[in-house]
N, C-alpha and C positions, 0 to 999 in steps of 0.2 A: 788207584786212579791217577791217571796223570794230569799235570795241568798244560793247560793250552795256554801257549804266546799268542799275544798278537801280532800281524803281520805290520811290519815297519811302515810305517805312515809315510805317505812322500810329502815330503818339508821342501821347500824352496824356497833360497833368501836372493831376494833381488835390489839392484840399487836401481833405481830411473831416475835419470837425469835429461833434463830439458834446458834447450835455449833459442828463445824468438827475440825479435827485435820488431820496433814501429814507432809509427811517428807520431807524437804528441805536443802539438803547439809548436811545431818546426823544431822540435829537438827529439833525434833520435832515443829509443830508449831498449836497453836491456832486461828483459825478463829471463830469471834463474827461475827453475826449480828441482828439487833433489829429493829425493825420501827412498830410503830404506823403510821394506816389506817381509814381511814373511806369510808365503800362502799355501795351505794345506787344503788339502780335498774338501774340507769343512767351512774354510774363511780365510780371509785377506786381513794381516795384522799391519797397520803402520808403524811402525817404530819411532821415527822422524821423519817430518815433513819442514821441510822450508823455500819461501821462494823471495825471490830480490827483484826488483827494479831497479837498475843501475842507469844516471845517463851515459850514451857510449861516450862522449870525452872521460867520463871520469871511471871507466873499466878499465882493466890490467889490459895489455896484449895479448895475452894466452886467453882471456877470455874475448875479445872484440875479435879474434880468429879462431874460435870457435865455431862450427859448422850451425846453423840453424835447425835443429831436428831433436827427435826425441830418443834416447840410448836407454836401452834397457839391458844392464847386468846381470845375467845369472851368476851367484855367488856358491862357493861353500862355504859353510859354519862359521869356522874360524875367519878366511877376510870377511865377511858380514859381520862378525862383531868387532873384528878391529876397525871396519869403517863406521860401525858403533860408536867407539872410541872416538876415533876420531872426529866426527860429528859433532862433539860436546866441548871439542876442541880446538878446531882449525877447522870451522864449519866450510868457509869461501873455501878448501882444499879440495868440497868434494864437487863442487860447479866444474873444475877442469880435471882432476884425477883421473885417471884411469886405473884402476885395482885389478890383479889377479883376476878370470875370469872362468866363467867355466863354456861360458856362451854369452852373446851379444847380439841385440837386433837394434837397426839402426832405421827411423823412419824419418826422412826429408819433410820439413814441415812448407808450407808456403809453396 
C-alpha cells in the first residue's frame, strides 16, 4: 500500500504596514502601525502587532515623509522571520523598512 502526501498547503507571510496622520488639540499627530501575519487557507495568524502615535515634531524624517497609506508585503519564509527578528529588536525599523519582497499593494489612505 502506498502512502499518500499531502498537498503543500499555501502559506503566506505578510508584513503591513500603515501610516495616517490628524489633528488632536492643534497638534498634529502620527499613527504607526506594523504586524507581521501568516495566512493559510484555514486562518490568519498575527505574529506581531504594534502601533505608535508619535507627535510629528517629535518623528524622524524618514518617517514625517512617509506616504500616508497602507503597504502590504508579500514575504518569503525566511525575510518573514528575519523581520521576526528584528521586530524584537529594532521594532521603529519596521514603520520605515522596506524588506525583500515578493509582491506589494499600496493603498492611499485619506
Amino acid at each position: 500500500m502506498q502512502k499518500q502526501t499531502e498537498p503543500p498547503k499555501n502559506i503566506g507571510y505578510y508584513l503591513s504596514r500603515v501610516k495616517d496622520i490628524h489633528v488632536e488639540e492643534g497638534q498634529t499627530i502620527i499613527t504607526l502601525f506594523a504586524r507581521l501575519s501568516i495566512k493559510t487557507p484555514e486562518r490568519n495568524q498575527n505574529v506581531w502587532v504594534e502601533i505608535e502615535e508619535v507627535a510629528w515634531h517629535q518623528a524622524s524624517r524618514q518617517i514625517q515623509q512617509l506616504p500616508n497609506g497602507a503597504y502590504y508585503f508579500q514575504l518569503s519564509e525566511p525575510v518573514f522571520r528575519e523581520m521576526e527578528r528584528v521586530s524584537k529588536e529594532q521594532l521603529k525599523t519596521l514603520y520605515h523598512f522596506t524588506p525583500l519582497y515578493e509582491s506589494v499593494t499600496f493603498k492611499k489612505l485619506g
